[in-house]
N, C-alpha and C positions, 0 to 999 in steps of 0.2 A: 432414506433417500440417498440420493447420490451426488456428488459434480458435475459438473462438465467434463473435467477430464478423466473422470470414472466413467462415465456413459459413452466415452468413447471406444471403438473394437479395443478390447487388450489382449495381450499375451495369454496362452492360457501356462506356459511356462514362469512357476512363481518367479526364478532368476531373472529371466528378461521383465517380468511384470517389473522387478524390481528397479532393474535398469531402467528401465521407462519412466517409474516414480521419480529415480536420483535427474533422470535427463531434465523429467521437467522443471524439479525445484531448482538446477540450474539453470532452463530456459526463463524461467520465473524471474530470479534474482538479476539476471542479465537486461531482461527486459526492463527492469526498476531503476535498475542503474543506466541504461540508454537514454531511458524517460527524465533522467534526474538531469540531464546537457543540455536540454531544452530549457533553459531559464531566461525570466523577465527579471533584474535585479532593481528589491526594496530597501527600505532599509536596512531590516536586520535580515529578513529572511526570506530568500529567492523563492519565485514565482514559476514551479513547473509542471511538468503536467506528469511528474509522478504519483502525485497521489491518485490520479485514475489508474497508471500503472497497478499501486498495491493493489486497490479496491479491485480489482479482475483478475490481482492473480489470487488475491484470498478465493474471490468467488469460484473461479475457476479451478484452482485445486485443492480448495478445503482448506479445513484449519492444520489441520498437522502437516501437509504439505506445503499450505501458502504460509502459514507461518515459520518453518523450515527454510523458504525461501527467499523469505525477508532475510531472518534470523542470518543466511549463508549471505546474505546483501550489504548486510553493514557487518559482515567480516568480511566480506573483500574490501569492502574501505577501508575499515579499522586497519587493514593489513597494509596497506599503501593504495592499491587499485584504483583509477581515478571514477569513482562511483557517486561520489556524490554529489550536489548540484553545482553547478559549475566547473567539471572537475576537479573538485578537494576530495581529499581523504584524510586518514588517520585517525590512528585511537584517539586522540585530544577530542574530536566530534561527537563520541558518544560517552562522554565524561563531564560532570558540571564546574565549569573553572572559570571563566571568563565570558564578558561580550564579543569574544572572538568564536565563541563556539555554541553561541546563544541557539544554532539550529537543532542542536542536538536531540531533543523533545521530541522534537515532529519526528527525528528519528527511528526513535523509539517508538512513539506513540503510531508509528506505519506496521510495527511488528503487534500491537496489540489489536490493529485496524483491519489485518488482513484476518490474524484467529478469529476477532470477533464476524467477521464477514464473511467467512469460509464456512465458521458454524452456522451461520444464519441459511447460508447457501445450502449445507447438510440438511437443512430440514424444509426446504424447499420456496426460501423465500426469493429466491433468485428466476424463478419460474413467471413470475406475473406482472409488471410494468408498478403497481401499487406496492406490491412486497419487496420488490428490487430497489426501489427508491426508499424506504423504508431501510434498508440495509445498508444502505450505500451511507444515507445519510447517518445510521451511527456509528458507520466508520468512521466518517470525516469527524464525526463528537469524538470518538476515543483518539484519534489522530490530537485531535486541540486539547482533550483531557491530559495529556500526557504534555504535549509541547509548550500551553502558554505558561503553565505552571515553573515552568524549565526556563524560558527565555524570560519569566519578571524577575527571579532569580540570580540569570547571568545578568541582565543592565540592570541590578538592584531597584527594583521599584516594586507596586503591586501589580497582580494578576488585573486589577481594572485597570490601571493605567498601560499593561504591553497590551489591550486590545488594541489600539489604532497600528500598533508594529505590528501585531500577530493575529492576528483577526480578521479586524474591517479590512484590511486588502483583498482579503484573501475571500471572501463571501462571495461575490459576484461569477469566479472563475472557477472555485470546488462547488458551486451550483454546476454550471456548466458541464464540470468531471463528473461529477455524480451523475447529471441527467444522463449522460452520454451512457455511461458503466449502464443504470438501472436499464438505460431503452437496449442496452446490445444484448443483455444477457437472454428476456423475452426471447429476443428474435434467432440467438444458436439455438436455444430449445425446443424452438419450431423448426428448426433446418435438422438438427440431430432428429428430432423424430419423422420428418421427410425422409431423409436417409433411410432409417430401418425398416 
């Protein structure tokens, strides 16, 4: 099966195919980083509405693209870029050192969110309102596999004790992102096959 952005007209010239791939996983990582300036500030760790970002652009261009696009995301932070929530950057974010840098997790845990979602996408879960929500929702699991484990860490405590930091806020609003992700993805697959 395919993506989204494979089922779109492409190039039948392999170079430009190419260029097309590199454009998007720049389009990708751009759009994550947009998504990351919209924040609601918690305690440790801002409220935005990137992680619907990843979840659509894994779904949207796959694992090796969408995770390429992450992957190019937190190097433009790491590099300076102001890419991450609130405008911060810097390698110190994606390194585990302190409660200053407690975000780093979810970081990470965006780049293993979109692969796993991109693959799910490849094989056609992205297709059906049941199977999209399904995918969406283990991204946001692998999102938090990787980040609470990270942020009980930086404020020295247990992984049960950072769920009310890293967690329960965050429930009510990646419901939200995800239904949004699962219900849009149905509906391009129905417009892409209008199209043709």
């Amino acid at each position: 099966m395919t993506t989204l952005a494979q089922a779109l007209p492409r190039p039948r010239d392999r170079s430009a195919r190419l260029a097309l791939d590199i454009g998007l996983i720049v389009l990708g990582s751009l759009l994550v980083g947009a998504a990351a300036q919209l924040t609601i500030h918690l305690r440790f760790v801002p409220i935005t509405i990137q992680t619907l970002a990843v979840l659509l652009v894994g779904a949207t261009l796959g694992s090796l693209r969408g995770g390429t696009a992450i992957a190019l995301y937190l190097a433009e932070g790491a590099a300076g870029l102001p890419f991450f929530a609130e405008g911060k950057s810097g390698v110190d974010y994606l390194i585990l050192r302190d409660p200053l840098h407690a975000t780093g997790g979810y970081l990470w845990g965006f780049l293993l969110a979109a692969v796993l979602v991109g693959f799910l996408a490849e094989r056609g879960w992205d297709r059906n309102l049941g199977s999209a929500l399904g995918a969406m929702f283990l991204g946001n699991v692998a999102i938090y596999l990787v980040g609470l484990p990270w942020l009980a860490e930086a404020i020295d405590t247990s992984i049960e004790a950072a769920l009310p930091f890293g967690l329960y806020p965050f429930i009510i609003g990646d419901t939200i992102k995800l239904l949004l992700a699962a219900g849009a993805l149905p509906v391009a697959w129905r417009l892409i096959g209008k199209r043709s």
